[in-house]
C-alpha positions in Angstrom: -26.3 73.5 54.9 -30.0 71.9 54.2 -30.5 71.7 50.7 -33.9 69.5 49.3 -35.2 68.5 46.2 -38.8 67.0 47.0 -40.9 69.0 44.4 -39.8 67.3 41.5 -41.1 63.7 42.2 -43.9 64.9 44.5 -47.0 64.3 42.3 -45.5 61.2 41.6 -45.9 60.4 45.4 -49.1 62.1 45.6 -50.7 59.4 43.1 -48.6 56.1 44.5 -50.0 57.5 47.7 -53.6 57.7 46.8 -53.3 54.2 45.3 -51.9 53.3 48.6 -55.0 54.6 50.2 -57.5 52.9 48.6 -56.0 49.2 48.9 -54.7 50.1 53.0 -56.7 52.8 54.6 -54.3 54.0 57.6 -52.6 51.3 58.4 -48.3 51.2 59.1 -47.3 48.4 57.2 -43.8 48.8 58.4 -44.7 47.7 62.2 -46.5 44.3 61.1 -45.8 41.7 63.5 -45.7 44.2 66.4 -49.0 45.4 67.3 -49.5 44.3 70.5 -45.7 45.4 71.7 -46.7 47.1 74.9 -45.6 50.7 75.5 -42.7 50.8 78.1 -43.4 51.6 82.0 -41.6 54.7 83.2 -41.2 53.4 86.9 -37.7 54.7 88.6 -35.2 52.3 90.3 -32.7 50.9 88.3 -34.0 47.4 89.6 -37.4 48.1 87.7 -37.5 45.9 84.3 -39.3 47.9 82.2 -40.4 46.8 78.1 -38.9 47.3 75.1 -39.9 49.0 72.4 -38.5 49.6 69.2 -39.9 52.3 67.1 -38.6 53.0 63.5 -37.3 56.2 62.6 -36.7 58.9 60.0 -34.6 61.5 60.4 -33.1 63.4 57.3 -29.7 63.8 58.5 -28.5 60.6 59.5 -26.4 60.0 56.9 -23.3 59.2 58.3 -24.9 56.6 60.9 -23.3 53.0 60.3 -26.3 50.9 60.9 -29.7 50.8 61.4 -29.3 49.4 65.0 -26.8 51.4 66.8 -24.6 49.5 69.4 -23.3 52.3 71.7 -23.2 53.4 75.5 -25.7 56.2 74.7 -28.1 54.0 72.8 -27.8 51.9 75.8 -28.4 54.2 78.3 -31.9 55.3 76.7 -33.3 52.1 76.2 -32.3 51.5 80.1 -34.2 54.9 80.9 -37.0 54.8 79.3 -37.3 51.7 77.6 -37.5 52.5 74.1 -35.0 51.5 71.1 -34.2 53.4 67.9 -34.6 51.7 64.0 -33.2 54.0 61.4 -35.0 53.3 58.6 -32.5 55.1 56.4 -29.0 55.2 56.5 -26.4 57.0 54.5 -26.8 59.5 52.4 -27.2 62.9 51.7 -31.0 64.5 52.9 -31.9 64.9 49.2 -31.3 61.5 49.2 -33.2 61.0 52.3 -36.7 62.6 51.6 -36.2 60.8 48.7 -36.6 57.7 50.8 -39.1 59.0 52.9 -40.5 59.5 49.7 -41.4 56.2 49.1 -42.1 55.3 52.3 -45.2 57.8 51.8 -46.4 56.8 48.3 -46.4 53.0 50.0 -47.6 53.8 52.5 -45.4 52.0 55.4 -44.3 55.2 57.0 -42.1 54.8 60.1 -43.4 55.8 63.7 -41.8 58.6 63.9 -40.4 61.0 61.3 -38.1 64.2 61.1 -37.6 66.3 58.5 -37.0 69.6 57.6 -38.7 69.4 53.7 -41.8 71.6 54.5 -42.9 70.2 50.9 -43.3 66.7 52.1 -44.1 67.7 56.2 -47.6 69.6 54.3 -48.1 66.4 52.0 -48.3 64.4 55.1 -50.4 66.9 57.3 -53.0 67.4 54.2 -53.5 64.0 53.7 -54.1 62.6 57.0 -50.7 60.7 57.4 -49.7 61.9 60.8 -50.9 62.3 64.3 -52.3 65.2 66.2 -49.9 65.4 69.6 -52.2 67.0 71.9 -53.9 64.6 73.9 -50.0 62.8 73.4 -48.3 65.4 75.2 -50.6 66.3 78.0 -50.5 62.2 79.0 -46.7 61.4 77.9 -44.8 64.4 77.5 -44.6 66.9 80.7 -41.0 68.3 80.5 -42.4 69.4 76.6 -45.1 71.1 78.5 -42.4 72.3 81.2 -39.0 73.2 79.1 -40.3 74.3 75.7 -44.1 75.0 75.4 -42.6 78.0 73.5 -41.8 76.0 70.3 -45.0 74.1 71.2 -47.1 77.0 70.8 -45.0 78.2 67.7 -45.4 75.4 66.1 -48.6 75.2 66.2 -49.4 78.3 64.3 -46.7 78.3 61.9 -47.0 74.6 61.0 -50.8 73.5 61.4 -52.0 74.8 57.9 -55.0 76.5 59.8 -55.7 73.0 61.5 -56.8 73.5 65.4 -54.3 71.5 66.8 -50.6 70.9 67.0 -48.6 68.3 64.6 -45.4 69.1 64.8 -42.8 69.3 67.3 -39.1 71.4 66.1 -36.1 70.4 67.1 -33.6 72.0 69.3 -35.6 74.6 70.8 -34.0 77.5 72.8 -30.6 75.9 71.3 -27.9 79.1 70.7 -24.9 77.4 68.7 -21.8 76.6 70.9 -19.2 74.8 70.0 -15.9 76.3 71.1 -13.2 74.4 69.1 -15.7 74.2 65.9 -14.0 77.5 64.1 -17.6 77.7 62.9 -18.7 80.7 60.2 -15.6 82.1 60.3 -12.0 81.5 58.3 -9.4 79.0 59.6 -5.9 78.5 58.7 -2.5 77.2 59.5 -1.0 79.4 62.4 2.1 77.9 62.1 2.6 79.1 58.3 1.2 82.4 58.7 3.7 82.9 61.7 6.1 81.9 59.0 5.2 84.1 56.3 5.7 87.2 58.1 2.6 88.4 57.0 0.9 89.3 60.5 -2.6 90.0 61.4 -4.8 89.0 58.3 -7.3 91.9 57.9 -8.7 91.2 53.7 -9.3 88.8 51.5 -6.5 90.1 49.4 -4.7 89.6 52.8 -5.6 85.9 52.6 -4.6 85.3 48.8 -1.5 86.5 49.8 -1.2 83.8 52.6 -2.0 81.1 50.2 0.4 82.4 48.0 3.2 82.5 51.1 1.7 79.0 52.5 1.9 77.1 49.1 5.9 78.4 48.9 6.3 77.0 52.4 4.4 73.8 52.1 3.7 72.8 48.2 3.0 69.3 49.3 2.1 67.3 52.6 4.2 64.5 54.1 3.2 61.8 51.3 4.4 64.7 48.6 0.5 65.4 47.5 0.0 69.0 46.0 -1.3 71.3 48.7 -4.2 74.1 48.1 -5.4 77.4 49.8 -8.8 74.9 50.1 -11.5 73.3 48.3 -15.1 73.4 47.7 -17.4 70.5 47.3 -19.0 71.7 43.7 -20.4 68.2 42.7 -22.4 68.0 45.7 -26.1 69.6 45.4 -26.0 72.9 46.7 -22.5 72.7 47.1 -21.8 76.3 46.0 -23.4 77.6 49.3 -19.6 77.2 50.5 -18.9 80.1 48.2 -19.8 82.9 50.3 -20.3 81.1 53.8 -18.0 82.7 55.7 -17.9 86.2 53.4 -21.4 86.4 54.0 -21.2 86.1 58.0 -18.6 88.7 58.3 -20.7 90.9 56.3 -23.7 90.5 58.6 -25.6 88.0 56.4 -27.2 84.7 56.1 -28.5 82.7 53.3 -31.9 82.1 53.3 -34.9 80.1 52.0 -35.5 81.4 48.1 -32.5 82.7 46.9 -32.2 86.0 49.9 -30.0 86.8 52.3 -31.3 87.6 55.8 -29.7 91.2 57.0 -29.1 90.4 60.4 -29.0 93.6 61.8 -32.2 95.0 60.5 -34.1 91.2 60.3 -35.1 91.7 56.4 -34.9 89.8 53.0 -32.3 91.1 50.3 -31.1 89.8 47.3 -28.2 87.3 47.6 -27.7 86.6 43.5 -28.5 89.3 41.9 -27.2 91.9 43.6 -24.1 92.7 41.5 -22.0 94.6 44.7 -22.9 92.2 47.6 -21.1 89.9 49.8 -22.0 87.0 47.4 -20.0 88.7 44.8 -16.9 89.6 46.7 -16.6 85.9 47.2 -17.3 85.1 44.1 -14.9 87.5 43.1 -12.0 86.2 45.5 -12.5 82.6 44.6 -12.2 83.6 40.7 -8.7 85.4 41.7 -7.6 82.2 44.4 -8.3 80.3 41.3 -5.9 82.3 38.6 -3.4 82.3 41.1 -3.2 78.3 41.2 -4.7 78.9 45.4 -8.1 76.6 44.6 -8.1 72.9 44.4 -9.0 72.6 40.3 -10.8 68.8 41.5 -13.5 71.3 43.1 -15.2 71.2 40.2 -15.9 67.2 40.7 -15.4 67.1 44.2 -17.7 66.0 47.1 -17.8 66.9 50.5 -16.1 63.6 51.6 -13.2 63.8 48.9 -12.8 67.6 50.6 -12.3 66.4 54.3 -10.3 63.3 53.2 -8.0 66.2 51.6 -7.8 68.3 54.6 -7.0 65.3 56.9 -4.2 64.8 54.7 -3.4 68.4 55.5 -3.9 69.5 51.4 -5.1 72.5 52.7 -4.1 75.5 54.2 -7.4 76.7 55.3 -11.0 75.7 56.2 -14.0 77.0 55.3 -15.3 75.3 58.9 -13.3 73.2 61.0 -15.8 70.3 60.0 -15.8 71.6 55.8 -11.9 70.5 55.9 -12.3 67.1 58.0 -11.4 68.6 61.7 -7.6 68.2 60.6 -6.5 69.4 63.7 -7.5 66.4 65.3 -5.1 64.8 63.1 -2.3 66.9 63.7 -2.8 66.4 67.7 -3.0 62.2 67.1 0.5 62.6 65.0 1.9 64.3 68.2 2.9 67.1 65.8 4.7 70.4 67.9 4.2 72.6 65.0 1.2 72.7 62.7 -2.4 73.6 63.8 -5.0 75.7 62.4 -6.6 78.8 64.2 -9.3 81.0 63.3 -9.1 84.4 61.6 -11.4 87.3 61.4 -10.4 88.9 58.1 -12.4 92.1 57.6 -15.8 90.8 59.8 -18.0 94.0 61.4 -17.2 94.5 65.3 -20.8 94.3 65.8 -21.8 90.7 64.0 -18.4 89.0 63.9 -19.6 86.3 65.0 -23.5 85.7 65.3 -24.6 82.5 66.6 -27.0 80.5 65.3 -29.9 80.5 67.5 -33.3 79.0 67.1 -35.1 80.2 69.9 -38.9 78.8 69.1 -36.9 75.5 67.3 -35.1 74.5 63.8 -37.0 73.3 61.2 -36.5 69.9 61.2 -40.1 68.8 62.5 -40.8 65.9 64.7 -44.5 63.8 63.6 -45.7 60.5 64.5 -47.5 58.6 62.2 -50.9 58.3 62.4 -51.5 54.2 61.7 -48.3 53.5 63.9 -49.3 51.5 67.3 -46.1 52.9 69.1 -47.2 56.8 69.8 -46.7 56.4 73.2 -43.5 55.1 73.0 -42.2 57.6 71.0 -44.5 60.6 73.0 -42.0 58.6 75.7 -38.8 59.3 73.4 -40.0 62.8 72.7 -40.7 63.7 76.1 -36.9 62.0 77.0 -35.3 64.4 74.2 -36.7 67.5 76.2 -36.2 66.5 79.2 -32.8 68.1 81.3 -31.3 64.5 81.7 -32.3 63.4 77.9 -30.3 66.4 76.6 -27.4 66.3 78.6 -26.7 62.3 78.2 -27.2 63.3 74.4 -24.8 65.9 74.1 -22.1 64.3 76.9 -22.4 61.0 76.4 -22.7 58.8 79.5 -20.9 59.2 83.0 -17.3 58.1 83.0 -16.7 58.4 79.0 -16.1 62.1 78.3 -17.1 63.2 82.2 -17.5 62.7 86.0 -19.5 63.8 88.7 -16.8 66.2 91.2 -18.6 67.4 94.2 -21.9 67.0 92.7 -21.0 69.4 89.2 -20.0 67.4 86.3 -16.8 67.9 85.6 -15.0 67.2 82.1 -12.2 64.4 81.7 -9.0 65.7 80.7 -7.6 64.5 77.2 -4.7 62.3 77.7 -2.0 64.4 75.8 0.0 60.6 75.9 -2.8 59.1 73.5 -3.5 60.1 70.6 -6.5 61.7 69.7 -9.3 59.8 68.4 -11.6 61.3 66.3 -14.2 59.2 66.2 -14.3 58.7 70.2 -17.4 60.4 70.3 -19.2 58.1 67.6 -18.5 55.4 70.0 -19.8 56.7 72.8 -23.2 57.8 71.1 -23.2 61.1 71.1 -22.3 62.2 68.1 -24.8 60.4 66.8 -27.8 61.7 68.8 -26.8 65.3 69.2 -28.0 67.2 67.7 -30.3 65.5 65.3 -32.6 64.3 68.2 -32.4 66.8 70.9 -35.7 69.0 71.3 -35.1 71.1 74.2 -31.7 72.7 72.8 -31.8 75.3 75.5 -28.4 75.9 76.5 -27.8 75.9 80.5 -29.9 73.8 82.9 -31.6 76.4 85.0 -32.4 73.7 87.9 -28.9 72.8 88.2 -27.3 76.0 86.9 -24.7 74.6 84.5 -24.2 74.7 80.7 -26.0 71.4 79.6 -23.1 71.1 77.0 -20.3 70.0 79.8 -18.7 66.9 77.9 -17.0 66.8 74.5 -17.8 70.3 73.6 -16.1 71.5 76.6 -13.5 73.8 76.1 -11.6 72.8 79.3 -10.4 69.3 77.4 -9.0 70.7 75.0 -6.6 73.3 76.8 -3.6 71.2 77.4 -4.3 69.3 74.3 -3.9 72.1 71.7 -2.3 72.4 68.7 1.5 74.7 69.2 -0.3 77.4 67.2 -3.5 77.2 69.0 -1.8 77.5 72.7 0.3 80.4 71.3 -3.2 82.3 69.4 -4.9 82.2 73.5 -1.8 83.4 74.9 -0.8 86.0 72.7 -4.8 86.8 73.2 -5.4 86.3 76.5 -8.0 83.9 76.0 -8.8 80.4 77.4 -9.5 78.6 73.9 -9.4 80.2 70.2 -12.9 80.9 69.6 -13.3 82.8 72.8 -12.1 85.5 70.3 -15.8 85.8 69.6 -17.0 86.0 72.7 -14.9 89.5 73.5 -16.7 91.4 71.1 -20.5 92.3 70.8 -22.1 89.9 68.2 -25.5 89.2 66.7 -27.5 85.9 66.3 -29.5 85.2 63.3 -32.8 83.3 63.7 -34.4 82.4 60.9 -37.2 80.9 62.3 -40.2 82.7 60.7 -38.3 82.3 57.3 -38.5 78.2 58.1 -42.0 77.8 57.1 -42.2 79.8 54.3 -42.5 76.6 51.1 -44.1 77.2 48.0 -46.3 73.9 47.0 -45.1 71.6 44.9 -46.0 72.0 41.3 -47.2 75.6 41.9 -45.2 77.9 39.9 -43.0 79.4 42.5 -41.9 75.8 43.0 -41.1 74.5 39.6 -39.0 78.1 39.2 -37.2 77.3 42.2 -36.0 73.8 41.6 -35.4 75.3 37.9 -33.0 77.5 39.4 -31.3 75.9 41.4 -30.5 73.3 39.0 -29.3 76.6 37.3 -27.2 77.4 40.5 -25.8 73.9 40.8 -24.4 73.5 36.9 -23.4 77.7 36.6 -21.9 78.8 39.8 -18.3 76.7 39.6 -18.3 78.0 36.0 -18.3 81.7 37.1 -15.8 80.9 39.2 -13.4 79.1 36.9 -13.3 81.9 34.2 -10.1 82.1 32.4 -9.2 86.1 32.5 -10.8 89.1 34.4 -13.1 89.8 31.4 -14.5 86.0 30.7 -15.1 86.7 34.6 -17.3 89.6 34.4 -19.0 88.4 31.3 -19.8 85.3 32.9 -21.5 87.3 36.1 -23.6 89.7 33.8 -24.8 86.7 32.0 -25.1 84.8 35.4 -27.6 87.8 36.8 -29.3 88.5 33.5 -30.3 84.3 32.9 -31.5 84.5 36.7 -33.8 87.7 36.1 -34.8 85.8 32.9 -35.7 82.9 35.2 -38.0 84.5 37.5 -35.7 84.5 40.3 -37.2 87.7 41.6 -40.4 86.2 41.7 -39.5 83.4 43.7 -37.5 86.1 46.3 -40.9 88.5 46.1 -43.0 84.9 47.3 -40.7 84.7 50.7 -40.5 88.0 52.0 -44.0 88.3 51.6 -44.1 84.9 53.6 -41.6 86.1 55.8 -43.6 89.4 56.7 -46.9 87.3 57.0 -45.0 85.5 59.5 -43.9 88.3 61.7 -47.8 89.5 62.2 -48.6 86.4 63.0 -45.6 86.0 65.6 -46.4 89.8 67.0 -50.4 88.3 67.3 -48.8 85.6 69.1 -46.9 87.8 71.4 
């Protein structure tokens, strides 16, 4: 769910930074006081004291870190590897809110040493100006497992993200990475299993099939424990961009996946259609369903003022009776397992999905598009070529997604080997906060590559290990695997042939800022963020279908099709250039 809102203020920048310029040249005003820090040694032994560095960093979706300095096992263990602490320069936040920052960092220019975004309006602003640092001559000195695990991405970067400049700038993240995360309930519908066992409903196939389990649900359970009014779910409409909840799941079952300028991405046959104004699509079923959840009294009326937090603090409260994503509704059955409940959990459901895209992973085999650049007047580069080099690295990754030896995982007979949740204690949902990890992955992992080939295990063996969770389930969980024949829910998935939507050569398609493909697309998505929730919350069938036609027509009238007719020609430049590649 990336969502950004650079163009707006970027000629602003553009001149602050040009001032910048004239009075500073190159130099990184936020590492005053440090310039002759040396970089760290990368001697083995544990008895080897090696330097510390601290490098300051941006990265747009660190929102929910607590501090700027973080004080955890996994932090600790880097710094003891490799010798090199993390600054956060921003903290908190939302990543509009966060290039915003970055933002001003630019026009001042006091940019950090190392920066990650995914706004391809501010990642060009930097490039074309000279703010950032070629990585070549970086990598072949400092970085060998980059050369070694993902030259891939390397070399894809290089031609997609270089604005014709003969050299690379940019390093994705998570490279190789194909999503796993067994308990997550990802892209696909959860609900309670214990009231849809109740309802007598059986196997939901529809969404007419799921209105009617709201209905039954909300008979059951009309309020949670502290007598609060309970909902089918809720959607996070104050939020920018929040209305790409709408069709989230809808849009997966149907083989789709919302892209960059207002598309979908087919993923069966890899092409660019319509996602708004195509009157009979999957964005309009859901559209249509949320207008009929709300006449029927099934969708939370705050959704309309709601943000993302006030939606998970409801579904920890268990004010919902189904999830959008495990994560969308607050991961409330990690409540329901630290209350020792017998009875309630949620499961997933596959509704009406195709057999043959049920459930696509996402997969980002040549990286994401948050970027990785170093800034060009810091002193640190080698230090963070070092932490760079550390994120691609087998042992980097697998200390970032596992947390350290002993907290989630043990070594058994030379395989690591997941700890088994105390069912006694109960669960902790911020354990893996505290232990780093959560933190780090996967916002700073660049080889995301999912098995360690030199070892020959998944690299993912800690927390996101399905084997912790088994004697740990929710009642309605352990009966959904054994009435399958599965080892955990999701594994659902796995039985059936899927798809996996990459959107990498969609990434780097950004109009400037200020051209006239930009200023249309922020104009319509300001459009998208005041005029969706009011589709939805027509009063009758016919103020419903009046609202869509004047919903499609003001979009047309926008230039929405203009702005679609800009990426897919992007998106086919991009596959010649990929096939040259190949």
């Amino acid at each position: 769910m990336k969502k950004f809102s650079f163009i707006a203020v970027s000629l602003a920048i553009l001149m602050l930074f040009m001032a910048a310029c004239s009075n500073g040249g190159s130099s990184n005003n936020g590492n005053k006081g440090q310039r002759n820090t040396p970089s760290a040694t990368a001697e083995s032994g544990d008895e080897v004291k090696q330097e510390k560095v601290t490098i300051k960093v941006f990265h747009a979706n660190t929102g929910t870190l607590p501090a700027n300095m973080l004080d955890n096992p996994v932090m600790a263990e880097i710094e003891k590897r490799i010798g090199v602490k993390l600054e956060f320069v921003n903290t908190g936040g939302n990543q509009d809110e966060a290039n915003q920052r970055l933002s001003t960092l630019i026009a001042t220019n006091d940019l950090p040493d190392l920066i990650i975004t995914g706004d391809m309006n501010i990642n060009k602003l930097m490039l074309k100006n000279g703010m950032i640092a070629p990585l070549d001559e970086l990598i072949a000195q400092h970085g060998p497992d980059l050369t070694a695990n993902v030259k891939e991405g390397l070399d894809y970067s290089k031609l997609m993200y270089s604005e014709g400049q003969d050299g690379l700038y940019f390093i994705p993240g998570l490279i190789g990475d194909e999503s796993f995360y067994p308990m997550g309930y990802d892209l696909v519908f959860q609900l309670r299993g214990d009231l849809l066992e109740q309802s007598g409903l059986g196997e939901l196939k529809s969404l007419e099939d799921l209105l009617a389990f709201g209905k039954k649900a909300q008979e059951l359970e009309p309020t949670n424990a502290e007598g609060q009014k309970t909902y089918l779910t809720g959607i996070p409409f104050a939020d920018a961009g929040g209305w790409d909840y709408v069709d989230w799941n809808t849009s997966h079952n149907d083989g789709f996946a919302g892209v960059g300028g207002f598309n979908y991405l087919d993923i069966e046959k890899n092409e660019l259609v319509p996602r708004f104004t195509d009157a009979n699509n999957s964005f309009w079923k859901a559209m249509s369903f949320w207008n009929k959840a709300y006449h029927q009294g099934l969708l939370d009326p705050e959704s309309a003022t709601m943000k993302a937090q006030q939606v998970q603090d409801k579904g920890k409260a268990l004010r919902y009776h189904l999830g959008l994503a495990n994560w969308q509704i607050g991961w409330p059955n990690d409540v329901i397992r630290g209350n020792k409940d017998e009875v309630k959990g949620f499961i997933p459901t596959l509704l009406d999905a195709k057999a043959n895209n049920t459930f696509f992973r996402f997969s980002s085999p040549v990286g994401n598009n948050m970027l990785w650049s170093i800034a060009k007047g810091s002193d640190k580069k080698e230090a963070v070529m070092k932490f760079m080099n550390f994120a691609s690295s087998w042992d980097g990754v697998e200390l970032m997604w596992n947390g350290p030896e002993g907290e989630l995982w043990n070594m058994d007979g030379g395989v690591p080997v997941p700890l088994p949740v105390d069912p006694n204690v109960p669960a902790d949902p911020d354990a893996t906060k505290k232990i780093g990890n959560a933190y780090m992955a996967p916002n700073f992992v660049i080889n995301g590559k999912p098995a360690n080939p030199d070892k020959g295990w998944k690299v993912k063996y800690g927390d996101n290990a399905p084997e912790r969770y088994i004697d740990n389930m929710t009642a309605p969980e352990k009966k959904y695997i054994e009435t399958n024949s599965l080892d955990y829910p999701t594994q659902i998935f796995e039985t059936r042939d899927n798809y996996s939507v990459n959107t990498s050569l969609i990434d780097p398609v950004k109009p400037d800022p200020n051209s006239d493909v930009a200023l249309q697309e922020q104009k319509i998505k300001t459009y998208l963020d005041m005029n969706i929730a009011r589709v939805i919350f027509s009063k009758d069938d016919a103020a419903y279908e009046a609202a869509k036609q004047k919903f499609i027509d003001e979009l047309n009238g926008m230039g929405i099709e203009q702005v679609m007719n800009f990426y897919k020609e992007g998106f086919d430049a991009n596959k010649q250039k990929l096939s040259e590649l190949q």
